[in-house]
C-alpha positions as CSV (number, residue, x, y, z in Angstrom):
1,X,52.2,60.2,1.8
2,X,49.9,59.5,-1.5
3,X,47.4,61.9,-1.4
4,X,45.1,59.5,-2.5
5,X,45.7,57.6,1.0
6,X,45.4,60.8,2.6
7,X,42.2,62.2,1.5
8,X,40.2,58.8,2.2
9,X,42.0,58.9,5.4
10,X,40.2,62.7,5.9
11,X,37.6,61.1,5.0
12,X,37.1,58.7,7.4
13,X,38.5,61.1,10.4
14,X,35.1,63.7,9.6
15,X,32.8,61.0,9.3
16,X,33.9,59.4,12.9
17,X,33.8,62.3,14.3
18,X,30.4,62.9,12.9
19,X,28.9,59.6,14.1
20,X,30.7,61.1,18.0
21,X,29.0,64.2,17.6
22,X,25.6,62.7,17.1
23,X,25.8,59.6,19.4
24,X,26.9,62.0,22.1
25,X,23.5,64.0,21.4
26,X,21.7,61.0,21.8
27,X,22.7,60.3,25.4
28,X,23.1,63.7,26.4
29,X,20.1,63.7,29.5
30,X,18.2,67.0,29.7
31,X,17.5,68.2,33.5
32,X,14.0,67.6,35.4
33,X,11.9,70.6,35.1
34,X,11.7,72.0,38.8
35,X,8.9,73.7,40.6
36,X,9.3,74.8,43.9
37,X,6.1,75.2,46.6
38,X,6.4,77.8,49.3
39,X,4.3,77.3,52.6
40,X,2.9,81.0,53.5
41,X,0.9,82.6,55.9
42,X,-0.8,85.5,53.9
43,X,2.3,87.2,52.5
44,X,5.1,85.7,54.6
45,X,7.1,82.8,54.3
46,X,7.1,80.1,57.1
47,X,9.2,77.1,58.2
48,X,9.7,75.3,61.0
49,X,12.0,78.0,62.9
50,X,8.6,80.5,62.1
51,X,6.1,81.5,64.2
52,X,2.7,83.0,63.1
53,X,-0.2,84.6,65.0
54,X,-3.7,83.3,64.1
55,X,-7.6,84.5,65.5
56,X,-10.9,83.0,64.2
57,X,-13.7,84.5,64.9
58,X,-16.2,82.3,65.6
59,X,-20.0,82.2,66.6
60,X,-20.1,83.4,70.1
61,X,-16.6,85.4,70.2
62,X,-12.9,86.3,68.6
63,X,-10.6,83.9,69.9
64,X,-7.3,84.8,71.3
65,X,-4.5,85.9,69.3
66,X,-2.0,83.3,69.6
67,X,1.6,82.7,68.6
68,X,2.2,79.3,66.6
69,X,4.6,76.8,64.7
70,X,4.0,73.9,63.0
71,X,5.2,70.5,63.9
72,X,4.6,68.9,60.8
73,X,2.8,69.9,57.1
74,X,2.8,67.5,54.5
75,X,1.0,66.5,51.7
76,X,0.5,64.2,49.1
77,X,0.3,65.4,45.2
78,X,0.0,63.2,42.2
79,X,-2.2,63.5,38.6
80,X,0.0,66.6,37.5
81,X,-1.3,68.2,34.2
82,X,-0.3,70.8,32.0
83,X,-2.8,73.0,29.6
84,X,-1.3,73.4,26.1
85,X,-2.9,76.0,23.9
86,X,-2.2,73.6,21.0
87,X,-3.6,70.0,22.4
88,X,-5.4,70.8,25.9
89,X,-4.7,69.3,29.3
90,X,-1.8,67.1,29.2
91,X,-0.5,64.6,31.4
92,X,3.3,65.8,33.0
93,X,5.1,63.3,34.1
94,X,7.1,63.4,37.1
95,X,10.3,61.9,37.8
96,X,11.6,59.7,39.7
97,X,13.3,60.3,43.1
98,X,13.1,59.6,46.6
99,X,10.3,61.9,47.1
100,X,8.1,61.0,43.8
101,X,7.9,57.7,42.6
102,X,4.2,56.4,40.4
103,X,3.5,60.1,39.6
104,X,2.8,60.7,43.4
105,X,4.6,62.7,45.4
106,X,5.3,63.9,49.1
107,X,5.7,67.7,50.1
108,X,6.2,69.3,53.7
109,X,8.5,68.9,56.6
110,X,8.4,67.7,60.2
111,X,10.1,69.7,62.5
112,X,12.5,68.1,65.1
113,X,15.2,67.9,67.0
114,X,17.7,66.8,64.5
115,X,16.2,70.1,61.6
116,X,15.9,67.5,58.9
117,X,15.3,69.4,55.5
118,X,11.5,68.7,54.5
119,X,10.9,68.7,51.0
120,X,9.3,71.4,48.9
121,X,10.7,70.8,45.3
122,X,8.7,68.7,42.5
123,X,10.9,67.4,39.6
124,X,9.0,66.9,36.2
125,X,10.2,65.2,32.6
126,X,11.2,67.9,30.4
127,X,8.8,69.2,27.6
128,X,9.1,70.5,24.2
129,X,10.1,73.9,24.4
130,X,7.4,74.8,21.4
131,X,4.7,74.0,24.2
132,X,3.0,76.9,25.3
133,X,1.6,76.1,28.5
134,X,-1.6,78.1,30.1
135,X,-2.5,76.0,32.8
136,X,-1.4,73.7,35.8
137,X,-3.2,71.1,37.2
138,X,-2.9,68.4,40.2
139,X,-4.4,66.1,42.9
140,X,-3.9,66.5,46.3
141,X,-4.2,62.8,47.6
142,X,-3.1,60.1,46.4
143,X,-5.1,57.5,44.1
144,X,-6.7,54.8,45.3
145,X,-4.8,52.4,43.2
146,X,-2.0,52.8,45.6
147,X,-3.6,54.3,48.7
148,X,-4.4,51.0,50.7
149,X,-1.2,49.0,49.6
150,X,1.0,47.6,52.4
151,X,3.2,50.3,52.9
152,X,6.6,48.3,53.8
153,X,6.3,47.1,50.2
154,X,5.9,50.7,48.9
155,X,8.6,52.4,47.3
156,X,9.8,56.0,48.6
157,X,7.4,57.9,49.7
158,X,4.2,56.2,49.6
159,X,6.7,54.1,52.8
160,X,6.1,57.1,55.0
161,X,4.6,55.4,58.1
162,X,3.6,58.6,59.2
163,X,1.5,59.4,56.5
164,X,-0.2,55.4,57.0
165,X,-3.7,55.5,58.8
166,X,-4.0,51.5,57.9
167,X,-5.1,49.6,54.9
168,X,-8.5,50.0,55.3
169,X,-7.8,54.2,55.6
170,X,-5.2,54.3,53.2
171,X,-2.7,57.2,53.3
172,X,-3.0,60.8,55.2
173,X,-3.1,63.3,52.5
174,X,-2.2,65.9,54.3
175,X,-1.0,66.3,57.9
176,X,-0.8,69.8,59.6
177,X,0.0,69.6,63.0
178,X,0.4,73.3,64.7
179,X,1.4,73.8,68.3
180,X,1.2,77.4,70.9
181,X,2.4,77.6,74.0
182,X,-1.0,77.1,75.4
183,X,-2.7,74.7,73.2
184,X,-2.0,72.1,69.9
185,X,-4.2,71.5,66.6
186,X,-4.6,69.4,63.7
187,X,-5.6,68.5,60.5
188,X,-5.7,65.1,58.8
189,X,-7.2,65.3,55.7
190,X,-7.8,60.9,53.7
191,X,-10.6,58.9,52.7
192,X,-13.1,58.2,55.0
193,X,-16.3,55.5,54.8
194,X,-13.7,53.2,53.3
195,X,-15.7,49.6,53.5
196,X,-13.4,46.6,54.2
197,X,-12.9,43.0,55.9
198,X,-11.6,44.1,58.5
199,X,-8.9,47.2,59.4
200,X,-5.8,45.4,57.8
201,X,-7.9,44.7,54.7
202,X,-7.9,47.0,51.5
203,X,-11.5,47.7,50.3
204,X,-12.0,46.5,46.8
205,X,-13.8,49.9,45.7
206,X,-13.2,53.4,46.0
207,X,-14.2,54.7,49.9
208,X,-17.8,56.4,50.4
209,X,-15.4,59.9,50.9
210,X,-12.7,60.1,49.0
211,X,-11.7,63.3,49.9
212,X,-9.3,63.9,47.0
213,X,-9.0,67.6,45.6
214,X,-8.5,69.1,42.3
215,X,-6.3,72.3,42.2
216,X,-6.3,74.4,38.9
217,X,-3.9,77.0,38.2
218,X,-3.1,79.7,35.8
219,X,0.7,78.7,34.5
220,X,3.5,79.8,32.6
221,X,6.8,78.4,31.9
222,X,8.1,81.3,33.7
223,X,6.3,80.2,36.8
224,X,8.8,78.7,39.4
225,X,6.8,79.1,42.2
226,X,3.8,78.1,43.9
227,X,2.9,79.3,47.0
228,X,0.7,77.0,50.3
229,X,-1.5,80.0,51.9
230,X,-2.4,78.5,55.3
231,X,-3.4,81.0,56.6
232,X,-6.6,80.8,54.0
233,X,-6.6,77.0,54.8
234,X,-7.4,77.6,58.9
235,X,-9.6,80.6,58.3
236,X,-12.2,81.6,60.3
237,X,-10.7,77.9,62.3
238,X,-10.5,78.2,66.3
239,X,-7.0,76.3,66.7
240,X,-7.9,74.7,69.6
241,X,-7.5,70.7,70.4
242,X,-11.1,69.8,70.5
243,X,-11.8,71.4,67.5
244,X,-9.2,69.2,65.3
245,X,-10.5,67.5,62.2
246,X,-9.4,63.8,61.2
247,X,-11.6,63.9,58.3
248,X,-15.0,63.1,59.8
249,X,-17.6,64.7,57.6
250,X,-20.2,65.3,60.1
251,X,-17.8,67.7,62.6
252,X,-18.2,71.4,61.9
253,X,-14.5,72.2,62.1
254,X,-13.6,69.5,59.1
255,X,-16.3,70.9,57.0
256,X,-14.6,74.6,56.9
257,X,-11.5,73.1,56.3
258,X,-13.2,71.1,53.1
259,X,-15.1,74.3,51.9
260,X,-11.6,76.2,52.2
261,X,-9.7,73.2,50.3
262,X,-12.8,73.7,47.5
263,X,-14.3,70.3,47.7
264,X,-17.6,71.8,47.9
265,X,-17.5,74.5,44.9
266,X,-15.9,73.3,40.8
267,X,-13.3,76.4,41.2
268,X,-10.7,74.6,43.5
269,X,-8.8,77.8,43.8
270,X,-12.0,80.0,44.7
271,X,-9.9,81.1,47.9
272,X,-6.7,81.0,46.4
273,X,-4.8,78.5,49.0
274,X,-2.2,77.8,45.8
275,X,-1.3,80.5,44.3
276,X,1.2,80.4,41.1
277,X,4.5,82.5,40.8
278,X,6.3,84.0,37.9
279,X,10.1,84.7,38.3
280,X,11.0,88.1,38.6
């Protein structure tokens, strides 16, 4: 062959696969960045096939020591935000799945019959690995953009009818539903003093109690891990039926549980219910 023909041939080979090498670069997809929660009591790890044992002491006496599960414990998240030592708090994005969709996402389980697998993992869009990140911070809630939407129109999760108070209530933000032998509780933390038509209408302005909280958290890439304390959320709480709290700002129960989730004090983790986790 003339090796004229054959060098321009060469040529051409290189620069082909060049033009590969690059194109396959460009729709190579990187993986979500994953952080996983862990529900607690003090130092030990729960799930539905757990049992814990609980006493408040209250006013007039120490309550019982009793042994108890929970039925359900879920909760929304959305607002996520990352603190960069080069530009500040950042928005991280999450992405989309069929727990997370809009930036808002649904962690917990419900424990039946069937042991469905809850969910406990966020997924976020990968950042630049020159970040250095100080900082994490979130919502627990969801916004009011999309809390009083018809929820049979919603996308996964905001669909959850279990999470659904109505239109004019919006979504449950969280749901803790514990259960003993002897006795059952809950906890049903959403908006309250939400002005509307009527119950199937959405008010047109944000609700008299929004009861959204801000959670801010020291944060490294090397964290993987952040842990749900209950046992700091029901402290000092007597688990008991009559002393459940839907949210209603004037019962005594419901205002412990808001002082413990730091919606009365600027440091959201003054009691440290989250608490971040490095690896290793």
């Amino acid at each position: 062959m003339n090796c004229k023909i054959l060098k321009k041939i060469l040529r051409g080979t290189t620069l082909i696969f060049f033009c590969l090498t690059v194109l396959s670069g460009c729709f190579q997809q990187t993986a979500p960045t994953s952080i996983s929660f862990q529900l607690v009591y003090g130092n030990e790890p729960l799930s539905c096939k757990s049992n814990f044992f609980h006493a408040a002491q209250t006013k007039t006496k120490k309550s019982q020591l009793d042994n108890w599960q929970y039925q359900q414990l879920q909760v929304f998240m959305h607002n996520f935000e990352v603190k960069t030592k080069e530009n500040g708090w950042q928005p991280w994005l999450m992405a989309t799945n069929s727990h997370q969709t809009n930036n808002v996402a649904l962690l917990g389980e419900v424990c039946n019959e069937k042991n469905e697998q809850g969910n406990w993992l966020l997924e976020f869009m990968p950042l630049t690995d020159s970040v250095v990140i100080t900082d994490i911070r979130f919502r627990l809630g969801v916004p009011f953009e999309l809390n009083h939407l018809n929820p049979l129109t919603q996308p996964s999760p905001l669909n959850d009818p279990s999470m659904f108070w109505g239109w004019q209530g919006g979504h449950k933000f969280m749901r803790a539903e514990l259960v003993s032998k002897s006795d059952d509780w809950l906890f049903h933390l959403g908006s309250k003093g939400c002005s509307a038509l009527s119950p199937v209408r959405a008010p047109k302005s944000e609700c008299l109690h929004p009861n959204r909280v801000t959670v801010s958290l020291p944060f490294t890439r090397q964290t993987t891990v952040i842990e749900f304390d209950l046992a700091v959320l029901i402290r000092d709480i007597e688990l008991t039926r009559k002393n459940s709290c839907q949210s209603s700002a004037d019962k005594e129960s419901c205002k412990m549980l808001f002082k413990h989730l730091g919606m009365e004090s600027t440091r959201s983790n003054e009691f440290l219910l989250f608490r971040a986790q490095k690896n290793g």
